[in-house]
GUPAVO-405018 format. One record per residue (C-alpha): x, y, z; residue in one letter. Coordinates in steps of 0.2 Angstrom, whole numbers, plus 5000, padded with zeros to 4 digits. Each point is the difference from the previous one (the first is absolute). Layout:
XYZA ...
// end
This chain:
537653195518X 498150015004X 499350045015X 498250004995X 499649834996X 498349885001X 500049865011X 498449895001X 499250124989X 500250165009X 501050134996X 501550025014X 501250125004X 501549935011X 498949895012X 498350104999X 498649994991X 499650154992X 498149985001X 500150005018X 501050174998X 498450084989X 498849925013X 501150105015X 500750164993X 498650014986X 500550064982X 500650104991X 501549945008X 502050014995X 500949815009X 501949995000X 501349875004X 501350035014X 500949824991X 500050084982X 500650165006X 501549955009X 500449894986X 499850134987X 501150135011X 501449875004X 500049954981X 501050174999X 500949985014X 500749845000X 500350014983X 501450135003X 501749964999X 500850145009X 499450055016X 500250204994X 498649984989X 498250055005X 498249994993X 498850145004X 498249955002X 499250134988X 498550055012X 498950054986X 499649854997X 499149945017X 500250115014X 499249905016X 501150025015X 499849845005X 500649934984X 501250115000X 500849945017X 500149854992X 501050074984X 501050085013X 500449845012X 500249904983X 501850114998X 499350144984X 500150185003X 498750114991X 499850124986X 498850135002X 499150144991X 499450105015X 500050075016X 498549895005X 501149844994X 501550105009X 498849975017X 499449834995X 501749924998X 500550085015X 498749945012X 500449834996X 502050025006X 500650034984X 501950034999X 500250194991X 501549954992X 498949884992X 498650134995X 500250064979X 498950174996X 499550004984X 498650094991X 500150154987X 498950125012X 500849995017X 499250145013X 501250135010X 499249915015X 500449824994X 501850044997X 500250075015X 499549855011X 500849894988X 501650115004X 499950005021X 499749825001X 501549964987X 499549904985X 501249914991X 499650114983X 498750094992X 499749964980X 500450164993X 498650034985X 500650154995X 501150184998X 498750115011X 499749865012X 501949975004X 500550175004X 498450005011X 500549865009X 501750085003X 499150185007X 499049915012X 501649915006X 500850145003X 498650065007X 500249865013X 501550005002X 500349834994X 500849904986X 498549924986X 500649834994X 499649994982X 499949904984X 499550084983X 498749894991X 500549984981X 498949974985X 500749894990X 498750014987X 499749814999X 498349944996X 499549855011X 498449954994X 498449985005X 498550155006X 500650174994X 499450045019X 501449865008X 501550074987X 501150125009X 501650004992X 499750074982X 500450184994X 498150065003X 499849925017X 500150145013X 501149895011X 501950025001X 501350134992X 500349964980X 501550114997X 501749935004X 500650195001X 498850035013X 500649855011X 501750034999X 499550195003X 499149955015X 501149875007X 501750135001X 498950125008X 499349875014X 501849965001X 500850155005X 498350065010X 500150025022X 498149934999X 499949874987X 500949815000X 500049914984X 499949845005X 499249924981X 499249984985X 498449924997X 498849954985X 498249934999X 499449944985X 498249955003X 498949875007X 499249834996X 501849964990X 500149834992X 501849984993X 501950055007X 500350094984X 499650175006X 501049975017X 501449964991X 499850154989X 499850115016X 501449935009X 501050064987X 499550164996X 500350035021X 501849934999X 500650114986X 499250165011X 500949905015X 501550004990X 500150194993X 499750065017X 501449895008X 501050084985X 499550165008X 500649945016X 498149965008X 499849825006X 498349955007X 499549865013X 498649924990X 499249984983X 498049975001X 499349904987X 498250055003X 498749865003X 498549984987X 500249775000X 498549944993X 498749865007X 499049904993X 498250034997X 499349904987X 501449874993X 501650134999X 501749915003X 500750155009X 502250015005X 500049945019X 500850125012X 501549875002X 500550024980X 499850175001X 501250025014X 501349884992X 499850104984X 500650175009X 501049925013X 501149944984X 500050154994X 500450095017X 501449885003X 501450144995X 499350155005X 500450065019X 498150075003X 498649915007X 498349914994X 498650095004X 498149934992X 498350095003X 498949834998X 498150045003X 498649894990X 501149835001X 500150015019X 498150035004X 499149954982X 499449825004X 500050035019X 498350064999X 497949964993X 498750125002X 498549895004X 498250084994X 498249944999X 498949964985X 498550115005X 499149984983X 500049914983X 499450104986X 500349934980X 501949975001X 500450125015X 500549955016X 499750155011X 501149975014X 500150115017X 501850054996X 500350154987X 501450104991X 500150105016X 500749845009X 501049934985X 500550154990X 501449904986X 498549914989X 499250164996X 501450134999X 501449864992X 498849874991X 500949905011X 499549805002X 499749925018X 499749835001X 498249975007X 499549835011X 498449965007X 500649945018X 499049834995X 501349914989X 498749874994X 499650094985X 499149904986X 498750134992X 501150144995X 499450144991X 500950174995X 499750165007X 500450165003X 500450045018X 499450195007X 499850105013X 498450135008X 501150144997X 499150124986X 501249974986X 500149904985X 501949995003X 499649905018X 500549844994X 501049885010X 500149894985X 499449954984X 499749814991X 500249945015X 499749805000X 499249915017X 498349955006X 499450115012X 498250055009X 499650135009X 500649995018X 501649934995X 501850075007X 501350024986X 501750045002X 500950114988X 501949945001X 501650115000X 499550175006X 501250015014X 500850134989X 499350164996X 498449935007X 499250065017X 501550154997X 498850074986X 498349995010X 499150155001X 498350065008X 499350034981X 498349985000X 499950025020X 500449825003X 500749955015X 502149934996X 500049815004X 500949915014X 501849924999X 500149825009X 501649905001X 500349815001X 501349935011X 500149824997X 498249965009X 499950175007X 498750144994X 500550185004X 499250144994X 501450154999X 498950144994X 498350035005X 498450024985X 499650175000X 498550075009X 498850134995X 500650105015X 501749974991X 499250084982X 499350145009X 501450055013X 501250134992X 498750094992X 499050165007X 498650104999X 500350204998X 499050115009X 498850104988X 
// end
């Protein structure tokens, strides 16, 4: 599925030429498809074979709340990591029996709006945070659904800063002692509903093996606690599916939900995934300018504080030049104004390009415009959304009066 395409040598997105967006909305500029987003989402949903099971958008990865609306109509629930998330979700209509906490640092106040509006589980990351969940339940007055996230010390490839399932990740509870510790007390707890167990083993994943490995390693917990006389309503299998940036041939989200389904066929408990970058990867380009041409460098009017992945990750974006007749192509290196010699949106980059050109840098719909920051003083870029032939924008570029507004001046 592509839904950024050239057609008569432009480069389109649905039914719109992108160059007209850069000429409306100006660049830098982060442009996503409504079309691929709905496909993506309904990729996980359709692809389910019992009603019971559920995929959890995983916020993190692009937080708009129009897009989110969308995730939410297409039929996925969320997974978040905050009480912002928490607010975002739920502004969109979001189902709280629908709504996954996860996140090894959860506040007092985030549990406890999580608790009044009824989440169905928090990921519990640890001993301490557990019991604090259970005191400000009681505190409440009110019963805390949860699910104790396991590490499963399961290496699944890729960055060392995607990887979350090893022994030396910070994510998740290693010791099976502790999980079965924690589980009889939630059990026998007034405040505390064990409702699962969950297990997350990174992001950017390019095989099933390591959810195969993980499934297992969940069932034989699932299994000594039923043993103990604890059954659980679901088993989440984390998210972390990889895309495609360059030429990866990644698991599609159907043959990974056959593969568990398959191996969920005799167990009693529900399918629950997290999916993140495969929904919202390849929704999205972040359209910038060539401002100047210097040696090899293309210095663009985007920087690592709009697209943060190539610098912190090394990752690789595909970069076009919204003109697909390209016939003089050179290699460059692709970089930002921002003061740092890690501001690189990529490198060995092959087009033809002159200054005044747009380019699009392709798959940053996830962990893209999530990751902008002010850095630098530079104004955050706007997010449009295409509609078939319709251009909306759904968040504003920022202002200067938008840079300046929170801060103050102390009397002397």
């Amino acid at each position: 599925m592509n839904n950024f395409e050239y057609i008569s040598g432009s480069l389109f997105c649905e039914d719109v030429d992108l160059l007209a967006v850069a000429n409306e909305y100006g660049t830098p500029a982060y442009v996503y498809s409504k079309d691929a987003i709905i496909k993506n989402a309904k990729s996980y949903v359709d692809s389910f074979t019992n009603s019971t099971s559920l995929a959890c958008f995983a916020v993190k990865s692009l937080s708009n709340l129009s897009i989110l609306k969308i995730i939410n109509d297409s039929g996925c629930g969320f997974d978040i990591v905050s009480g912002g998330e928490l607010q975002r979700v739920l502004s969109v209509g979001a189902d709280p029996q629908k709504i996954i906490f996860s996140g090894v640092g959860k506040s007092k106040e985030e549990i406890k709006e999580a608790i009044k509006n009824k989440i169905l589980s928090f990921n519990v990351e640890s001993v301490s945070e557990l019991y604090k969940i259970e005191n400000i339940a009681k505190e409440l007055d009110a019963i805390a659904s949860i699910s104790i996230r396991i590490n499963p010390d399961i290496d699944s490839g890729g960055h060392d800063y995607i990887t979350t399932g090893r022994k030396g990740d910070k994510f998740g509870i290693s010791s099976t002692e502790d999980i079965l510790s924690l589980c009889k007390h939630a059990s026998s707890s007034s405040n505390l509903k064990l409702v699962g167990l969950a297990c997350h083993i990174g992001s950017q994943i390019m095989s099933l093996d390591g959810y195969e490995k993980s499934a297992n390693k969940v069932f034989e917990l699932a299994d000594k606690l039923l043993e103990l006389g604890i059954s659980l309503e679901f088993l989440d299998m984390g998210g972390g599916l990889g895309v495609s940036y360059e030429d990866e041939n990644p698991p599609s989200p159907k043959e990974l939900i056959a593969l568990l389904e398959n191996k969920f066929l005799e167990r009693n408990e529900r399918l629950i995934l997290e999916p993140g970058r495969s929904i919202s990867a390849n929704t999205g380009v972040l359209l910038t300018k060539v401002e100047f041409i210097k040696e090899n460098f293309l210095i663009v009017d985007a920087a690592m504080n709009d697209l943060l992945r190539p610098a912190l990750y090394k990752a690789v974006h595909t970069i076009s030049n919204l003109k697909g007749d390209q016939k003089n192509l050179k290699r460059w290196n692709v970089v930002g104004p921002v003061c740092e010699s890690s501001d690189f949106l990529g490198k060995n980059v092959e087009l033809e390009a002159v200054e005044g050109d747009i380019l699009a840098i392709r798959n940053v719909g996830a962990y893209g415009f999530v990751m902008a920051s002010n850095y630098n003083s530079r104004l955050r870029p706007c997010e449009i959304l295409i509609d078939g032939d319709k251009t909306k924008i759904v968040r504003k570029r920022e202002s200067m009066d938008d840079l300046l507004a929170l801060e103050r001046f102390t009397d002397d």
